[in-house]
N, CA, C, O and CB atoms as a CASP TS submission, in Angstrom:
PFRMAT TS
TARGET T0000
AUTHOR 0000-0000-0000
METHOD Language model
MODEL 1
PARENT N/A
ATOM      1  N   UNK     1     -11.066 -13.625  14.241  1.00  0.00           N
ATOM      2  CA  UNK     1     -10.334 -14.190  13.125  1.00  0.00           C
ATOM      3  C   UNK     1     -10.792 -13.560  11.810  1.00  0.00           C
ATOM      4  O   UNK     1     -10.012 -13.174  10.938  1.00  0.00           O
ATOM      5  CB  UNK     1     -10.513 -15.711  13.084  1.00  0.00           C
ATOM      6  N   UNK     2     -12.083 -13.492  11.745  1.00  0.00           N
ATOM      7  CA  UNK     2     -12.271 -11.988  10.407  1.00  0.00           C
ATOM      8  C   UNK     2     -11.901 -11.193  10.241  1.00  0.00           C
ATOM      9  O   UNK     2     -11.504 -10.782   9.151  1.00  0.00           O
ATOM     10  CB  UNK     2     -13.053 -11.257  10.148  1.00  0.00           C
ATOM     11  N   UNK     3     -11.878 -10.556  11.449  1.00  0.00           N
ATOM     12  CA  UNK     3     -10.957  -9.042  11.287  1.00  0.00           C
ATOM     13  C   UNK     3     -10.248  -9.176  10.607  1.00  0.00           C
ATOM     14  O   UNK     3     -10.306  -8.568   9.537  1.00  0.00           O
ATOM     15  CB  UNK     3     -10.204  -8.407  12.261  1.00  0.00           C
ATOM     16  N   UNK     4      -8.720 -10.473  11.042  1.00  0.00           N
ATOM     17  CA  UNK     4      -7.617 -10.583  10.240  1.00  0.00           C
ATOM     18  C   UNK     4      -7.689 -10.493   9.226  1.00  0.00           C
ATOM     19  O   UNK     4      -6.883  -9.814   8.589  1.00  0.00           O
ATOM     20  CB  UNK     4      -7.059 -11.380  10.279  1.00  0.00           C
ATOM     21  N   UNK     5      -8.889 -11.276   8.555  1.00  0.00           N
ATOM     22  CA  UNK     5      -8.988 -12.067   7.131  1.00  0.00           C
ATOM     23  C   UNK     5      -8.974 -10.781   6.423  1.00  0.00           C
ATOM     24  O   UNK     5      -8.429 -10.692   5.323  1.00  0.00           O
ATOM     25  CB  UNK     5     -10.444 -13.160   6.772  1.00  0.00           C
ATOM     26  N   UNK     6      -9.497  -9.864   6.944  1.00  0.00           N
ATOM     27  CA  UNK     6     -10.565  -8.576   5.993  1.00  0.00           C
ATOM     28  C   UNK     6      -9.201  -7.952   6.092  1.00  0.00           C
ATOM     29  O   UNK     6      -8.801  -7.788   4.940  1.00  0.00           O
ATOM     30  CB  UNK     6     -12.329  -7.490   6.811  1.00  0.00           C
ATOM     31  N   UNK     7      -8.352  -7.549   6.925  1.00  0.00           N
ATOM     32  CA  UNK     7      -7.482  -6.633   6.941  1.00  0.00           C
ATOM     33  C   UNK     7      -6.151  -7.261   6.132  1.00  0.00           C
ATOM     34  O   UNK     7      -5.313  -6.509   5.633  1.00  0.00           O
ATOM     35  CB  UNK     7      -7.281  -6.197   8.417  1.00  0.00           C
ATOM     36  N   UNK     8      -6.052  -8.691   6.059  1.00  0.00           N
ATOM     37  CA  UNK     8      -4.983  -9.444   5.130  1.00  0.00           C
ATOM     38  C   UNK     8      -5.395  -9.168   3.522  1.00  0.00           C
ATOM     39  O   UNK     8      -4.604  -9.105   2.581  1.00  0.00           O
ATOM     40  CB  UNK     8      -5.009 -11.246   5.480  1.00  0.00           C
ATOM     41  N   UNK     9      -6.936  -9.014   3.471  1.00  0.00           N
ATOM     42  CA  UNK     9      -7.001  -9.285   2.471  1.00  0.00           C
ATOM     43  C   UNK     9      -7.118  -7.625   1.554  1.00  0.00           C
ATOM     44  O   UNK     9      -7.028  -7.493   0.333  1.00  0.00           O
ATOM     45  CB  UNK     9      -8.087 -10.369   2.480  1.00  0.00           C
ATOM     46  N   UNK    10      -7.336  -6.518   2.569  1.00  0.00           N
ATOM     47  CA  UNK    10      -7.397  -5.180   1.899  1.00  0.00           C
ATOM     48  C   UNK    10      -5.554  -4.693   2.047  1.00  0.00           C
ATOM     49  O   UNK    10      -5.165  -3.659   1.505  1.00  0.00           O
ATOM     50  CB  UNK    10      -8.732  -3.968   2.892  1.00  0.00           C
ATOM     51  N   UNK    11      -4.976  -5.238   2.521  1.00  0.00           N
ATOM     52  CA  UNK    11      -3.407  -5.673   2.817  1.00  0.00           C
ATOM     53  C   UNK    11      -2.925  -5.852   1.271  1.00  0.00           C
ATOM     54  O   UNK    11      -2.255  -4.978   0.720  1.00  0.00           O
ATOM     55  CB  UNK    11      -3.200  -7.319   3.862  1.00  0.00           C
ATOM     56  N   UNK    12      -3.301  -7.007   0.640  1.00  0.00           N
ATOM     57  CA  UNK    12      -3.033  -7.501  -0.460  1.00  0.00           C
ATOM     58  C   UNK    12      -3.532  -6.474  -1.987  1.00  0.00           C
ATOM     59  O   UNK    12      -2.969  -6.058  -2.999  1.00  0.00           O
ATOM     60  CB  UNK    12      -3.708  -8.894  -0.275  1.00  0.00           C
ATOM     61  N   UNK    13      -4.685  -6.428  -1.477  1.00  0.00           N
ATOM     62  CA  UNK    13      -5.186  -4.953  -2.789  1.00  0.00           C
ATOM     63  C   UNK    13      -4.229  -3.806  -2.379  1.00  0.00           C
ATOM     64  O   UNK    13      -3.684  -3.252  -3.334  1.00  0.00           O
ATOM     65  CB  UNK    13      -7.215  -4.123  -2.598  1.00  0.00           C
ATOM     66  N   UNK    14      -4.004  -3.470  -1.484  1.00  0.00           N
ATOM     67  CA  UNK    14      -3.139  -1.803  -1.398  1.00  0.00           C
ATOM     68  C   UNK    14      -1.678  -2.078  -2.113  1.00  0.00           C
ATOM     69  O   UNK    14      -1.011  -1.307  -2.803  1.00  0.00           O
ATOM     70  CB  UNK    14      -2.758  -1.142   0.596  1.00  0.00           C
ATOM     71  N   UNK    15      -1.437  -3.284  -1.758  1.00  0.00           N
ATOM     72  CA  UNK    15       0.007  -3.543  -1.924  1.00  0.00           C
ATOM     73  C   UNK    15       0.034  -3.650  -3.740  1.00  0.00           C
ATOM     74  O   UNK    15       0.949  -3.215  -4.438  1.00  0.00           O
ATOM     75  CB  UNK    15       0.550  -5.158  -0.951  1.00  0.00           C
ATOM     76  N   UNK    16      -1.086  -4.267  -4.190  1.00  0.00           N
ATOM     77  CA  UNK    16      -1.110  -4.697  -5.558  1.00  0.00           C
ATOM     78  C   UNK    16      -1.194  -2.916  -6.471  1.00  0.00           C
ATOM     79  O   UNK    16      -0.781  -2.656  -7.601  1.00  0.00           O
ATOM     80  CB  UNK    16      -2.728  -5.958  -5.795  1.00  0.00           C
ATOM     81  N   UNK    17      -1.762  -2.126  -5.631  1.00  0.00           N
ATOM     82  CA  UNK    17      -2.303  -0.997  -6.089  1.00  0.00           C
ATOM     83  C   UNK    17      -0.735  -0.247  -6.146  1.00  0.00           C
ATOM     84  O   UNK    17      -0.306   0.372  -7.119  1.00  0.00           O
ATOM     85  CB  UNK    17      -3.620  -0.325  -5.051  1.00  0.00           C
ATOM     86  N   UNK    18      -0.088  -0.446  -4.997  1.00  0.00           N
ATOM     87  CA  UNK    18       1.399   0.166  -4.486  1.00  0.00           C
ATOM     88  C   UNK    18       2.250  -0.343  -5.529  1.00  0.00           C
ATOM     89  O   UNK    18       3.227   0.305  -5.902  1.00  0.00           O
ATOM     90  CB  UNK    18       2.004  -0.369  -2.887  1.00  0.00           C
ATOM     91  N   UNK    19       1.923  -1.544  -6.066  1.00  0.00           N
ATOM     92  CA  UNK    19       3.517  -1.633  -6.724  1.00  0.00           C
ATOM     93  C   UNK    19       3.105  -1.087  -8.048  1.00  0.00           C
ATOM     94  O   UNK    19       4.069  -0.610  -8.647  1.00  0.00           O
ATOM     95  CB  UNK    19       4.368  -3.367  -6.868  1.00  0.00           C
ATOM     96  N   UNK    20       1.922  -1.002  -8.724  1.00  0.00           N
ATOM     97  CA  UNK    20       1.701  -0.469  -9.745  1.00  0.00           C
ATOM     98  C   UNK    20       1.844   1.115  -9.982  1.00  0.00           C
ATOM     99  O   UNK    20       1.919   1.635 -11.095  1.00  0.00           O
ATOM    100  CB  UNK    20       0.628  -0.908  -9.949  1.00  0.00           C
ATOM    101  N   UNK    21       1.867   1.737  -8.859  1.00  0.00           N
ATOM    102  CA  UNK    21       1.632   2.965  -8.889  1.00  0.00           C
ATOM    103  C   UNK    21       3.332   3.150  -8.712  1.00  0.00           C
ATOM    104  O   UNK    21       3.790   3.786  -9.661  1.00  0.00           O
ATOM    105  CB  UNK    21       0.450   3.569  -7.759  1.00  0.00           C
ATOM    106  N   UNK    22       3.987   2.888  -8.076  1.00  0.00           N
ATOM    107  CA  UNK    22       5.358   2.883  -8.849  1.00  0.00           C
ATOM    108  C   UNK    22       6.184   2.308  -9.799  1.00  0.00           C
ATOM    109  O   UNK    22       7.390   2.559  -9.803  1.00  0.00           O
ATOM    110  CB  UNK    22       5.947   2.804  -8.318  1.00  0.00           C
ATOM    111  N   UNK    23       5.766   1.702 -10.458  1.00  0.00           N
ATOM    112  CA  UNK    23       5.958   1.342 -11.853  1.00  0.00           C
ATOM    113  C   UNK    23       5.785   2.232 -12.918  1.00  0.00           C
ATOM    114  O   UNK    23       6.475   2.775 -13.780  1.00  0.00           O
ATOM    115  CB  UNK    23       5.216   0.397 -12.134  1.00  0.00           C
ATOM    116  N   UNK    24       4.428   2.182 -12.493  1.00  0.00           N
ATOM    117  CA  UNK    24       3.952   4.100 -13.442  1.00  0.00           C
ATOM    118  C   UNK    24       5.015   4.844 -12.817  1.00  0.00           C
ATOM    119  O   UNK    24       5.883   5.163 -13.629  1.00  0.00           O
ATOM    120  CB  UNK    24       1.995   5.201 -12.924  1.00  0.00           C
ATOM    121  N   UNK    25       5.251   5.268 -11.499  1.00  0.00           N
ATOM    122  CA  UNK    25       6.373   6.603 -11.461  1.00  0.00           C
ATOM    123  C   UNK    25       7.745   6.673 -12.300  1.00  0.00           C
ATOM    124  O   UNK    25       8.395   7.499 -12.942  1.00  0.00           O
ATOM    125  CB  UNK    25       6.923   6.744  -9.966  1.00  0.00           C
ATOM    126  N   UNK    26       7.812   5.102 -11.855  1.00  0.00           N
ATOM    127  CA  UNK    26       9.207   4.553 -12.660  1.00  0.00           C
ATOM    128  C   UNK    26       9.274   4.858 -14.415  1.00  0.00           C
ATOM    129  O   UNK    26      10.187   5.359 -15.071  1.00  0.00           O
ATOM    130  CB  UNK    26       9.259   2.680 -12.437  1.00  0.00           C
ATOM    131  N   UNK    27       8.386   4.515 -14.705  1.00  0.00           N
ATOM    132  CA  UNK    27       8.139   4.823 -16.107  1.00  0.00           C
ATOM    133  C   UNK    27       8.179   6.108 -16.822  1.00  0.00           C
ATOM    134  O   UNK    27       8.682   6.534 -17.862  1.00  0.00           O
ATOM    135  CB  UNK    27       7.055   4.438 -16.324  1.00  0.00           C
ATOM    136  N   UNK    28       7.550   6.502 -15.988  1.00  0.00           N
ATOM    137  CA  UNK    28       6.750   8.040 -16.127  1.00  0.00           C
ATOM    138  C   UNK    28       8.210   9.499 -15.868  1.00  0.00           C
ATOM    139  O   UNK    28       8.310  10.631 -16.341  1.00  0.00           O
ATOM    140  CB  UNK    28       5.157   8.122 -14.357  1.00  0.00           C
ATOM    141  N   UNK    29       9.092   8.701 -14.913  1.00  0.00           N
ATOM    142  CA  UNK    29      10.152   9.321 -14.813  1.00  0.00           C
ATOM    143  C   UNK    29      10.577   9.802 -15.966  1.00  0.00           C
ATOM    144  O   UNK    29      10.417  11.013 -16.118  1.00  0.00           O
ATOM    145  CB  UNK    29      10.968   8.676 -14.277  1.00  0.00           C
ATOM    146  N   UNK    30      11.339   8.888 -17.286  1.00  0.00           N
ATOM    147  CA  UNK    30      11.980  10.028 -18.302  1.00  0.00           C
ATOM    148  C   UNK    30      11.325  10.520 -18.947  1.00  0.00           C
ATOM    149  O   UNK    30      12.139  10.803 -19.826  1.00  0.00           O
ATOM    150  CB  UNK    30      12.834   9.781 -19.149  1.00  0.00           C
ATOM    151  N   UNK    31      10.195  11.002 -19.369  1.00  0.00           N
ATOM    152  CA  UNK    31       9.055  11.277 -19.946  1.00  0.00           C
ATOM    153  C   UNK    31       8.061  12.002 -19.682  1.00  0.00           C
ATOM    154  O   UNK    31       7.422  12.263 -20.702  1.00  0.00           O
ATOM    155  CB  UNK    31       8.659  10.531 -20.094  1.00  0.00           C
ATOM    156  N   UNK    32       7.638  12.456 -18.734  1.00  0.00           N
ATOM    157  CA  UNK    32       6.684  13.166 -17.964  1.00  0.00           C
ATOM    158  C   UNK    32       6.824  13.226 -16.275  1.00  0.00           C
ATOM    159  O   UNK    32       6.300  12.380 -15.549  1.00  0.00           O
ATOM    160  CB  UNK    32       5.394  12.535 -18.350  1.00  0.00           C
ATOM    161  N   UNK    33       7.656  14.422 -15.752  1.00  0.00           N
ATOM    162  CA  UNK    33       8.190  14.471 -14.394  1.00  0.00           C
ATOM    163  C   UNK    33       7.060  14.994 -13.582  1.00  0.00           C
ATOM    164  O   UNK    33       7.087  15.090 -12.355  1.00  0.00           O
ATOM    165  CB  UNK    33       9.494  15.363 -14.256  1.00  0.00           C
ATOM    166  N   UNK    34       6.185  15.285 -14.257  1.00  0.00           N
ATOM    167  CA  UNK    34       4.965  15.695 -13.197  1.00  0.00           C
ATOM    168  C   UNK    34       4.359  14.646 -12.720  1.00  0.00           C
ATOM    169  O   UNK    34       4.113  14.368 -11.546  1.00  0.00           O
ATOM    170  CB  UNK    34       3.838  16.532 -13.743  1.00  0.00           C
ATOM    171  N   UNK    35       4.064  13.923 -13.929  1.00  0.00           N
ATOM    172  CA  UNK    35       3.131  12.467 -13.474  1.00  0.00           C
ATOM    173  C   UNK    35       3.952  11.547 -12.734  1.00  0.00           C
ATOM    174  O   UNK    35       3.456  11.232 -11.652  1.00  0.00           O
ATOM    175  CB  UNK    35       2.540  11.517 -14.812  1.00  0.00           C
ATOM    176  N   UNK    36       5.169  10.976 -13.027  1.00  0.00           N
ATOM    177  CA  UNK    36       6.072  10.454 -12.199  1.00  0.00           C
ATOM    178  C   UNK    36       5.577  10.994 -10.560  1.00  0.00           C
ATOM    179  O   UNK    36       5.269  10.350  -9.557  1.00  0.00           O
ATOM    180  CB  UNK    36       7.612  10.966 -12.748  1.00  0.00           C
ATOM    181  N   UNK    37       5.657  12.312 -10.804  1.00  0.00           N
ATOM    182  CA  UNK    37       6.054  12.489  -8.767  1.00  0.00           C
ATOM    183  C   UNK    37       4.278  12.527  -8.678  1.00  0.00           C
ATOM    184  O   UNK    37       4.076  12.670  -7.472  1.00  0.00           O
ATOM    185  CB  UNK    37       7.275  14.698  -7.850  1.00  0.00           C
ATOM    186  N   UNK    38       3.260  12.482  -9.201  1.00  0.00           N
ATOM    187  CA  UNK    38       2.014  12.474  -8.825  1.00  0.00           C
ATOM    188  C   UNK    38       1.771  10.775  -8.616  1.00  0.00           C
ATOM    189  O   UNK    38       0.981  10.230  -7.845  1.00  0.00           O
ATOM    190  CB  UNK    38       1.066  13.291  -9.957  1.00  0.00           C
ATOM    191  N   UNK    39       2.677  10.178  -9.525  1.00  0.00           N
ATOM    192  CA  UNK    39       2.503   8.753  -9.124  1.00  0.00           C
ATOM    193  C   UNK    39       3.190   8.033  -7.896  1.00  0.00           C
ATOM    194  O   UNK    39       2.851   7.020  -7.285  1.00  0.00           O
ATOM    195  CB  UNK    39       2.884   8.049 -10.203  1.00  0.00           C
ATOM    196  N   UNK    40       4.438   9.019  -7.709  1.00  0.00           N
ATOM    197  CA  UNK    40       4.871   8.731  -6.899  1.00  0.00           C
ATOM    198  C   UNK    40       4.545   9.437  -5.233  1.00  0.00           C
ATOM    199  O   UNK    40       5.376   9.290  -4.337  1.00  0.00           O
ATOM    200  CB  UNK    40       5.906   8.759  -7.463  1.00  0.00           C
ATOM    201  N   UNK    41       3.502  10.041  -5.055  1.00  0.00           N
ATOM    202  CA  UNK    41       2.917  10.933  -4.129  1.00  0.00           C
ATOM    203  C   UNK    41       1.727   9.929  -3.818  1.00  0.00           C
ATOM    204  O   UNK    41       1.590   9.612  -2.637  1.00  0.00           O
ATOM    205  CB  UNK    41       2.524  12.519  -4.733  1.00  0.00           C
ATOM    206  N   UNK    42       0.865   9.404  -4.741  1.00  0.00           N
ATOM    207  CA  UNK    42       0.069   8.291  -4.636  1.00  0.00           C
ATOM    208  C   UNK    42       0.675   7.242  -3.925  1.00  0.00           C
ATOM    209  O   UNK    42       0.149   6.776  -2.914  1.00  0.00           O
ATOM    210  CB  UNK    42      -0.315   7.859  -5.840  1.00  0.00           C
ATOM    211  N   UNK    43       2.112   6.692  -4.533  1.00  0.00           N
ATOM    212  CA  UNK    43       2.504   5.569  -3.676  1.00  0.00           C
ATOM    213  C   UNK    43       2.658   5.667  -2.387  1.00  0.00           C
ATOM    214  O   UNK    43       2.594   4.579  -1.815  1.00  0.00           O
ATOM    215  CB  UNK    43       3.536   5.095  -4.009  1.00  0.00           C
ATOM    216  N   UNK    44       2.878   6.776  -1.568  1.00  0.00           N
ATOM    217  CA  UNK    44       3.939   6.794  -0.722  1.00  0.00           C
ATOM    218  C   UNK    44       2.742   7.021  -0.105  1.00  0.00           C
ATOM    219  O   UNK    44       3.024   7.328   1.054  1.00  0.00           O
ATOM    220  CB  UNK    44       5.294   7.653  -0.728  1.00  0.00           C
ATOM    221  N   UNK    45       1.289   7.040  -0.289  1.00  0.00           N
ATOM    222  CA  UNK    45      -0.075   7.289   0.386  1.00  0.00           C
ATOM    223  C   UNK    45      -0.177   6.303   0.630  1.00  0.00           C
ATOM    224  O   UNK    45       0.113   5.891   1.753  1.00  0.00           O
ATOM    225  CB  UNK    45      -1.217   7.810  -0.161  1.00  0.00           C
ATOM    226  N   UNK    46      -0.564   5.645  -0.186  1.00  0.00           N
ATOM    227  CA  UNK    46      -0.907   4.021   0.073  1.00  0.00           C
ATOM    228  C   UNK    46       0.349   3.056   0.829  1.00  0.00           C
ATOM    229  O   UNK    46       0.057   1.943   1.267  1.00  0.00           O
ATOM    230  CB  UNK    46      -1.211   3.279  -1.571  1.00  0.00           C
ATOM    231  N   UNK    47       1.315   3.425   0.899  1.00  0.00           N
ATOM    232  CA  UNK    47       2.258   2.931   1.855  1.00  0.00           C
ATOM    233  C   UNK    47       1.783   3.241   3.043  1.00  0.00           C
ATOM    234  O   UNK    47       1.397   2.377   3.831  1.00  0.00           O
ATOM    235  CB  UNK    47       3.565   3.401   1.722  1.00  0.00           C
ATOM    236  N   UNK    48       1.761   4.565   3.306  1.00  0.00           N
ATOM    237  CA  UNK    48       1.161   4.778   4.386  1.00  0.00           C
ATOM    238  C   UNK    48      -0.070   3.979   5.163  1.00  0.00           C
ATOM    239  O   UNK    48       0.084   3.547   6.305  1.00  0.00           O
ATOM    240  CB  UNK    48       0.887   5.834   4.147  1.00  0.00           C
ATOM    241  N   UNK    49      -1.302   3.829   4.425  1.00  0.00           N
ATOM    242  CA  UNK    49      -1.998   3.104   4.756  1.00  0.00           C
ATOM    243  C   UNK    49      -1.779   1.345   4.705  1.00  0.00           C
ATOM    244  O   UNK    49      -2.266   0.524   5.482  1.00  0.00           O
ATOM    245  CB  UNK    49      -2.874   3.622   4.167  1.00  0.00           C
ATOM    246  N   UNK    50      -1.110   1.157   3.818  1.00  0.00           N
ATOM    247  CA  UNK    50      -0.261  -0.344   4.229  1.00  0.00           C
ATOM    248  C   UNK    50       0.633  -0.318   5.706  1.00  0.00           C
ATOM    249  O   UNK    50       0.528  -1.241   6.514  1.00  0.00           O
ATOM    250  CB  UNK    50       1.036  -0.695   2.871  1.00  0.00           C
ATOM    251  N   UNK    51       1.266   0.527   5.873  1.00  0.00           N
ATOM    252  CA  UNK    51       1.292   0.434   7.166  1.00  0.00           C
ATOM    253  C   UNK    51       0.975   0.146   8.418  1.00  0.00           C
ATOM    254  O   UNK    51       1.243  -0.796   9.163  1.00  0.00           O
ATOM    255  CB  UNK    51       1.328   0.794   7.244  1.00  0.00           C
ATOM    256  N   UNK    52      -0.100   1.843   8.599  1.00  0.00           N
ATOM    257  CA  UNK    52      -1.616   1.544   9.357  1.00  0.00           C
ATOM    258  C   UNK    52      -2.084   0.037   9.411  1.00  0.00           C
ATOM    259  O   UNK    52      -2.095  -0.606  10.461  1.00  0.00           O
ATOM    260  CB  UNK    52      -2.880   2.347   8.507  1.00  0.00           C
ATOM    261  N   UNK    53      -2.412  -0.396   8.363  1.00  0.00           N
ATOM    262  CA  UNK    53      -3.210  -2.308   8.249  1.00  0.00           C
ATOM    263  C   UNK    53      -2.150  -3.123   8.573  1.00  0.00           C
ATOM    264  O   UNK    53      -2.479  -4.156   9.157  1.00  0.00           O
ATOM    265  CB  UNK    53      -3.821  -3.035   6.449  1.00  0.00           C
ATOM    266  N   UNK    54      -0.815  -2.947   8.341  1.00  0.00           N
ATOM    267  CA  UNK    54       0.033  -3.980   9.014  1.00  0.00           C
ATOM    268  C   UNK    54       0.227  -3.340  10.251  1.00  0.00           C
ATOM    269  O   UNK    54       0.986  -4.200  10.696  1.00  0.00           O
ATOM    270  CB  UNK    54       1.405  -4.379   8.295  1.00  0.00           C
ATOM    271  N   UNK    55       0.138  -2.395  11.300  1.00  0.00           N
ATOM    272  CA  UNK    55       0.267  -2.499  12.540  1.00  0.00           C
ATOM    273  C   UNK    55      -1.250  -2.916  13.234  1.00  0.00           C
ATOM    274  O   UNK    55      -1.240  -3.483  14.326  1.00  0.00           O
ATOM    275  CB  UNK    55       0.903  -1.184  12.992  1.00  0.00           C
ATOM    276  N   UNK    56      -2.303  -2.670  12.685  1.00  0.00           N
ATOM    277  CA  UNK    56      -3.466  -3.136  12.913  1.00  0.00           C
ATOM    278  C   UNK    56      -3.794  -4.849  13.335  1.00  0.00           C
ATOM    279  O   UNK    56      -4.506  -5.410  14.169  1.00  0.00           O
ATOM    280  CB  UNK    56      -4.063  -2.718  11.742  1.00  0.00           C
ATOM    281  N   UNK    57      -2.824  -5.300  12.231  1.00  0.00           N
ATOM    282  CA  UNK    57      -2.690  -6.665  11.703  1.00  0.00           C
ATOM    283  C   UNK    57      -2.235  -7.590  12.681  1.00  0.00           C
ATOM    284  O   UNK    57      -2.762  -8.648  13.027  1.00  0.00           O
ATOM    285  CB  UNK    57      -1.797  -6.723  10.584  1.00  0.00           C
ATOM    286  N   UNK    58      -0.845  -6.881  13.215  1.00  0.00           N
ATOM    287  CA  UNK    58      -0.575  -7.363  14.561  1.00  0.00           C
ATOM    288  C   UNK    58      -0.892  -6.878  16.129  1.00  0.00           C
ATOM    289  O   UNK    58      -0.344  -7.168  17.192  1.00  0.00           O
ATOM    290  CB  UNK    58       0.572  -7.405  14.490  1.00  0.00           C
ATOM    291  N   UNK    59      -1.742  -6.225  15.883  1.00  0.00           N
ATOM    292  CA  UNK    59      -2.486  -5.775  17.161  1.00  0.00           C
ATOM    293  C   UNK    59      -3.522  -7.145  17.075  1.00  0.00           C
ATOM    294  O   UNK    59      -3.710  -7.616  18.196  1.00  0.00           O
ATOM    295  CB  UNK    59      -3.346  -3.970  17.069  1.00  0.00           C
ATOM    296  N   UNK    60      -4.226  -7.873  15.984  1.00  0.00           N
ATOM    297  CA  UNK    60      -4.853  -8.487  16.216  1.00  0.00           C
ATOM    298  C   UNK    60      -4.461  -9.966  16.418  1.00  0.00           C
ATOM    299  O   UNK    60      -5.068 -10.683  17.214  1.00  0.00           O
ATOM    300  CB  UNK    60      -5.550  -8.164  15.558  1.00  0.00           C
ATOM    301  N   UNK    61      -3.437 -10.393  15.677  1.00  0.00           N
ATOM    302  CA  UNK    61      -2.521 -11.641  16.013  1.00  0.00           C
ATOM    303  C   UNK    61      -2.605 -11.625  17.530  1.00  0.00           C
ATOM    304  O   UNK    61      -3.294 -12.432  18.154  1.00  0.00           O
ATOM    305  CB  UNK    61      -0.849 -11.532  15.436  1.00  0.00           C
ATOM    306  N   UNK    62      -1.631 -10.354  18.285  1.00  0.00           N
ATOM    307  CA  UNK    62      -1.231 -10.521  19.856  1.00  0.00           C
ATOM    308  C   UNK    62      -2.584 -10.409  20.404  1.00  0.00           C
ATOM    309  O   UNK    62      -2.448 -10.633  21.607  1.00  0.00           O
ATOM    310  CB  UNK    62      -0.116  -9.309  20.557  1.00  0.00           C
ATOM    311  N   UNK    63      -3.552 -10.231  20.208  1.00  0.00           N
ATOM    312  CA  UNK    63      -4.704 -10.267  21.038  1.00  0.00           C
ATOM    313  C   UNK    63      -5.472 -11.920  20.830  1.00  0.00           C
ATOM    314  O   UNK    63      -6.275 -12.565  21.504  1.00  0.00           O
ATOM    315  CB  UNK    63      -5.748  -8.882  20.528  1.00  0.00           C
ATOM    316  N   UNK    64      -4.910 -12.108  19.833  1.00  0.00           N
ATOM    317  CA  UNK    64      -5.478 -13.958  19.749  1.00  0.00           C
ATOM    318  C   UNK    64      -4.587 -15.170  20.646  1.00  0.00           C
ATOM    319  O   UNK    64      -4.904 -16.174  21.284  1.00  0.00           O
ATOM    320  CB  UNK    64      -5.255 -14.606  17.854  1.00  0.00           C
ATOM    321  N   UNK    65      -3.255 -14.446  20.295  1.00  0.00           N
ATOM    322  CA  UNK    65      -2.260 -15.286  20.964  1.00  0.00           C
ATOM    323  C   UNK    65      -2.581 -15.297  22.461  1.00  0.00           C
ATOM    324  O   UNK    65      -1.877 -15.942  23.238  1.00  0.00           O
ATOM    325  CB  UNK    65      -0.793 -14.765  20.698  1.00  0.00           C
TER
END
């Protein structure tokens, strides 16, 4: 049941990190097109690893169930 906790809860920081980092892209779009797609190259990382932790996430649910 820790596992979960730890992986819900680094779940919640990536995601908080994810929406900020496209906000900046969003922003950053009419104004600076480099930083935009560097912000937006960041996001799509950390999606990635939000991923990874949500299939992790339910590997550990079905092993409790």
């Amino acid at each position: 049941m820790q596992n979960t906790d730890v992986i819900l809860k680094k779940q919640e920081e990536l995601n908080s990190k994810y929406k900020k980092l496209v906000e900046q892209a969003y922003n950053f779009r009419q104004t600076d097109s480099a930083l935009s797609d560097i912000s937006e190259y960041k996001a799509i990382k950390l999606l990635n690893k939000l991923n990874r932790l949500k299939f992790l996430a339910r590997e550990q649910y079905q092993s409790i169930a």
